[in-house]
N, C-alpha and C positions, 0 to 999 in steps of 0.2 A: 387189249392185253394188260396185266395186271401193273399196281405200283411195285418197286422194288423198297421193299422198308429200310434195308438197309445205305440205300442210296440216299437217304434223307438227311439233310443238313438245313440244321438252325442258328442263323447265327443273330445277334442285336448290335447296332452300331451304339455308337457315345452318343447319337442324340438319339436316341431312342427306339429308331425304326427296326424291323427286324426283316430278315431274308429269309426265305422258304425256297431251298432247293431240290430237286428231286428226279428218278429218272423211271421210267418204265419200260416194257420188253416192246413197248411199240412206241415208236415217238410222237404219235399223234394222239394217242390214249390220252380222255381227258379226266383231269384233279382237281377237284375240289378243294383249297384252305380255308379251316374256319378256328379261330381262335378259341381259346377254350375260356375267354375274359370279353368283356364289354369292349371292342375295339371301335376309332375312327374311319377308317379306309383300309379294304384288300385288295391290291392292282395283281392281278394274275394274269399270267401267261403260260407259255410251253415250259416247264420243265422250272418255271420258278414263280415268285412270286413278292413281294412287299405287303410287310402290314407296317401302319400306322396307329399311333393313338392306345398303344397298352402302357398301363399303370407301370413309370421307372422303378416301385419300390418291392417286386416282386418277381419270381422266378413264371417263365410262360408257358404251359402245353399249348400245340396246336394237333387237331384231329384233320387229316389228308385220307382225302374217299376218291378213290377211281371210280369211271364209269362203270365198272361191273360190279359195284359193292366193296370193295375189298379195302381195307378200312385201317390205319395207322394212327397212333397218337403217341405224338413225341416232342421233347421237349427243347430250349434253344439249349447248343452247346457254349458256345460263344457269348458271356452276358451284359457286354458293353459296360463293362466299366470304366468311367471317365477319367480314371487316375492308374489301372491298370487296362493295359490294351488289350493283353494276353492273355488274360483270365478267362478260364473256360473249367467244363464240367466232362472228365476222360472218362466216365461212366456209357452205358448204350450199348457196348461192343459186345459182338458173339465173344460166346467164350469157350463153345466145345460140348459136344455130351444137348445139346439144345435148351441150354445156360446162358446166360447172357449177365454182364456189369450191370449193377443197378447205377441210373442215375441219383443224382444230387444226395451222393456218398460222397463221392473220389473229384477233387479240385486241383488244378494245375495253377500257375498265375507268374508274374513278375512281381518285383518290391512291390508293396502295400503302402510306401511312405507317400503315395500321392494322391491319396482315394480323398476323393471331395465327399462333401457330408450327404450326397445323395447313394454314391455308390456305399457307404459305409454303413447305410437304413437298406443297401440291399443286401450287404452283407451280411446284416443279423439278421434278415428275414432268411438266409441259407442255412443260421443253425450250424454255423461251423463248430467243432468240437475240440479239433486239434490244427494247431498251424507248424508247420518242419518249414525250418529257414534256414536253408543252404546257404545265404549270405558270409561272407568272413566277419570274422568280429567288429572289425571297422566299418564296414558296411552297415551292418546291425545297429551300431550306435552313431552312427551320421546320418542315418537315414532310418530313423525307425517308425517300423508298420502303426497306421492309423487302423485301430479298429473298435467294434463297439465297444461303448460304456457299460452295459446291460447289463451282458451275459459275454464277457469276452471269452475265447475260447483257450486254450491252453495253449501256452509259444513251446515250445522244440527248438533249441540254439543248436544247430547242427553244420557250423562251418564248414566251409571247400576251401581248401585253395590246392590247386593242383601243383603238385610238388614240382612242376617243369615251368613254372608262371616267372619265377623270380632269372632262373639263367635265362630264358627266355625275352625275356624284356632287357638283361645287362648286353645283350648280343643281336637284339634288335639294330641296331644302328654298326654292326660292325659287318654280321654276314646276313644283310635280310634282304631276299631276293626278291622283295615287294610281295602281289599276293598270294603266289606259289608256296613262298612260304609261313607266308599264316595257315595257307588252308593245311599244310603238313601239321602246322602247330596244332589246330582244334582235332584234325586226328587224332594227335597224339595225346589230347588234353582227355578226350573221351574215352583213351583205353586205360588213363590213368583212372576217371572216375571208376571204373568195373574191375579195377586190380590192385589200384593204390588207394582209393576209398571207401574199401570194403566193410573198414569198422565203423565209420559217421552211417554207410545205406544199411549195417544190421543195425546200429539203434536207432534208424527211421521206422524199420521194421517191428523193433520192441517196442518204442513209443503208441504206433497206431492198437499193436494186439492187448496194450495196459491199460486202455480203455475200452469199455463195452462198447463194441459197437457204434465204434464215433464214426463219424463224417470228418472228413480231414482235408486240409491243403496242403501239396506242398509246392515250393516257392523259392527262388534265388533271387538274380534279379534283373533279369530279361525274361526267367521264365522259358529258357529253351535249351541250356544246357548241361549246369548239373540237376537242373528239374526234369529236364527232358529225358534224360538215365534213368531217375528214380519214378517218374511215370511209366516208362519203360519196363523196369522189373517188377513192378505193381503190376501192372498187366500181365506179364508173363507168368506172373508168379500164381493170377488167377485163373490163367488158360487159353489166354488172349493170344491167336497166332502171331508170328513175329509179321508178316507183310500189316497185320492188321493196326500191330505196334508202330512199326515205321508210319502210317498214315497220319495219324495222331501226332508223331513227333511232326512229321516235313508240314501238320498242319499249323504250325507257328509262322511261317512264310507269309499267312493269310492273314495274319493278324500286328506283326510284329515288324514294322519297316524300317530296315537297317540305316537307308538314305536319314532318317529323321533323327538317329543316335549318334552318327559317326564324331562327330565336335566332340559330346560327352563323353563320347570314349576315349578319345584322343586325348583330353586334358585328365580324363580319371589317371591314365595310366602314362603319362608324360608323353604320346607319343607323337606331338604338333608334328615333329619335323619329318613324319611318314607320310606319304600321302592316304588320300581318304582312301582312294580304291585298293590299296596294298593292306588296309586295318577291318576292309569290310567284312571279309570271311568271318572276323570274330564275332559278328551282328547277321550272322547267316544260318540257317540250318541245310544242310545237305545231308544224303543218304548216306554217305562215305561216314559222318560223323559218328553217329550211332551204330553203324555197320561194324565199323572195328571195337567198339565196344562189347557188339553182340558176338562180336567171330572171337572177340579176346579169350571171350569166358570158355565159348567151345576147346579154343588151343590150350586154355588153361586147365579145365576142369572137364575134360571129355562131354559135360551137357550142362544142360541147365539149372537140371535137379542137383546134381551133387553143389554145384556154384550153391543154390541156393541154401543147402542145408553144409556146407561146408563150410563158405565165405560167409552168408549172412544171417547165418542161425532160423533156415525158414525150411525146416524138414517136413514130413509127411504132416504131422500132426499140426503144425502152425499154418500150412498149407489147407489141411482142411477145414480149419478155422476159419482162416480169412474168406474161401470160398462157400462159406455158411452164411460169413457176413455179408460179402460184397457179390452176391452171383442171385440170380434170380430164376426160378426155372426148377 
């Protein structure tokens, strides 16, 4: 019984290696991985696989063949970069009408301030054309993105700060009922991104359409939350179903381990004398998050279409723009 293509998951760790996941209508059905580059070692099993030994300083296809012939090539989502963990490529996804995201267009990622000089030869070998930095200004200039010499791509200063961040934090320490109520908090942080940051996500939106045809990232700086909104209405905006959305967000979970930030976030934002487990939620993604963001826009603007061409200037015709540029099919 056949592979399932869309079951197929690529991802490269920071040293190198990469993962081949995948599923078929039988689970004994056997698959083939063959890399589409000069590789070292393929250790294959049921439903996954390890490659070893492809070249750090470029993007990878591999071609996955079931026993019946039936025949996939696809590329890693996930690019192991050493300085960014989170960095991945939201492109792949059905999109409807039997369309589909082109790959290595549309980039997600955390800060750029820590990309070493290998991940940075990988970054211009992507061609990126536009970078949207959701970071706050201070952010931005404490910590600012390493990126090629070359041909660097254009920066986007497109600050967040969610207008509930500041009482929030002065009332931490007076009524915080540990992590119950953080996770109330990133709720509420995310219906703000879809309702109170509606004019920074249309000039995300007029930035990427100002350019022909760019390849773009956008970026905060975990890379999960007001990135994970504006990857979010990028997809939706191209036709991408919302469960299909939600995957792609809850997919930072797999890449992005809260246990290994909790200290940095603690001291970012003063908050030593809470304990870890009560500040984790903010280094988490959950479905709830982006949920009320998606349900906001419905309460708010009866669908999606009016959201987008009412809130962020992305009506019929910039809609069919984008889906000329970034749809395949």
């Amino acid at each position: 019984m056949p592979l399932i293509p869309d079951s197929i998951h690529i991802w490269r760790e920071p040293d190198g290696d990469h993962h081949v996941e995948w599923r078929t209508s039988h689970p004994q059905t056997r698959v083939e991985v063959e890399p589409l580059a000069e590789v070292e070692a393929v250790e294959s099993g049921l439903g996954r696989a390890r490659v070893s030994g492809l070249a750090h300083n470029n993007r990878h296809y591999f071609r996955l063949r079931d026993e019946h012939g039936n025949e996939v090539i696809a590329p890693e989502r996930r690019l192991g970069m050493q300085g960014a963990p989170n960095f991945r490529d939201f492109g792949g996804y059905q999109a409807g009408e039997g369309r589909r995201v082109k790959w290595g267009k549309l980039y997600r990622s955390g800060q750029l301030s820590n990309l070493t000089p290998r991940d940075i030869e990988l970054l211009d070998a992507l061609a990126i054309d536009l970078v949207c930095d959701f970071r706050r200004v201070d952010e931005q200039e404490n910590e600012p993105s390493r990126l090629p010499s070359e041909r660097p791509p254009r920066i986007a200063s497109l600050p967040i700060t969610p207008g509930s961040n500041a009482s929030f934090f002065e009332q931490a320490g007076e009524e915080f009922n540990g992590r119950e109520t953080m996770f109330g908090f990133m709720v509420q942080i995310n219906e703000d991104f879809a309702i109170a940051q509606t004019p920074t996500y249309r000039r995300m939106f007029e930035e990427i359409l100002a350019l022909d045809d760019a390849s773009f990232l956008v970026h905060c700086a975990a890379g999960k939350d007001r990135t994970g909104f504006a990857a979010a209405i990028i997809l939706l905006a191209l036709g991408v179903g919302r469960d299909v959305v939600m995957r792609d967000y809850l997919m930072t979970s797999q890449f992005f381990l809260p246990d290994t930030e909790i200290a940095r976030l603690q001291q970012k934002y003063a908050m030593e004398h809470l304990p870890g487990d009560a500040v984790r939620p903010m280094l988490e993604v959950h479905e709830d998050y982006l949920a009320r963001a998606l349900d906001s826009i419905e309460e708010r603007f009866d669908s999606l279409d009016h959201y987008l061409e009412e809130a962020l200037g992305v009506g019929p015709a910039e809609r069919e723009e984008l889906r000329q540029r970034y749809l395949e099919g």
